[in-house]
N, C-alpha and C positions, 0 to 999 in steps of 0.2 A: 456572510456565508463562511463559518469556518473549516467547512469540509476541504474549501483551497488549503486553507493552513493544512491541516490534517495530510492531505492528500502529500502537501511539500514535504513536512514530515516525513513522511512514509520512503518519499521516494528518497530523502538523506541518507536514513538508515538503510535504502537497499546500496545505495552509493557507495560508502560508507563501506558494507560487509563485502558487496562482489569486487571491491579495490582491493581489500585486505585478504581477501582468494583469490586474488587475479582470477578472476571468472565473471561470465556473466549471467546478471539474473537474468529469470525465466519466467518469474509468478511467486507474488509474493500474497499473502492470505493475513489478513486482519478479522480479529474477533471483536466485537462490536458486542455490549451489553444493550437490552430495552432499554434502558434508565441513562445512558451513556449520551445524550442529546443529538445525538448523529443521525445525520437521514442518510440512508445508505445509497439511495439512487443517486444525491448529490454528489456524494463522496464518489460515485464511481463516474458517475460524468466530469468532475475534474481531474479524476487521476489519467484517463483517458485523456481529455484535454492536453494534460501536460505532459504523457506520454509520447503522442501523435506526433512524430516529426524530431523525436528528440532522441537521445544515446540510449535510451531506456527501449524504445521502439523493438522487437514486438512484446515488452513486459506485463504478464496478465494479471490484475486483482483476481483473487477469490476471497470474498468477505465471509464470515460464520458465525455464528450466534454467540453471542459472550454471556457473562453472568452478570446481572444489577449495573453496574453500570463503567463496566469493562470496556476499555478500549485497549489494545495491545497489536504489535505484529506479532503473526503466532509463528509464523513460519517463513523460507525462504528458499526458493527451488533455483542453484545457482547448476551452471553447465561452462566446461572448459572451452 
């Protein structure tokens, strides 16, 4: 199941960018390609997972259609 990798991923770089604003995230959005091998429910049942209980808590995915086979964070909704 590499949606956990993915999902850690994910949550690094929101680490990562809401350290360097001293701010914290709020909802981070990944674009996802068909062709990108990602199951999206997985990906969002681990981020949640490792969300739930932790410094990230109440941080929200919103996932969105990519191209071919796109995976990317597209975006990051950070608050002081």
């Amino acid at each position: 199941m590499h949606e956990l990798g993915i999902a850690g991923s994910v949550l690094d770089a929101v680490r990562n960018r809401a350290a360097a604003e001293h701010a914290r995230a709020v909802k981070v959005g990944v674009r996802i390609g068909p062709f990108a091998g990602v199951d999206r429910d997985s990906l969002c049942f681990c981020f949640d997972a490792m969300v739930k209980g932790s410094e990230f808590e109440p941080l929200v995915l919103e996932v969105e259609d990519g191209a071919a086979d796109e995976l990317a964070v597209s975006f990051l909704e950070l608050e002081d």
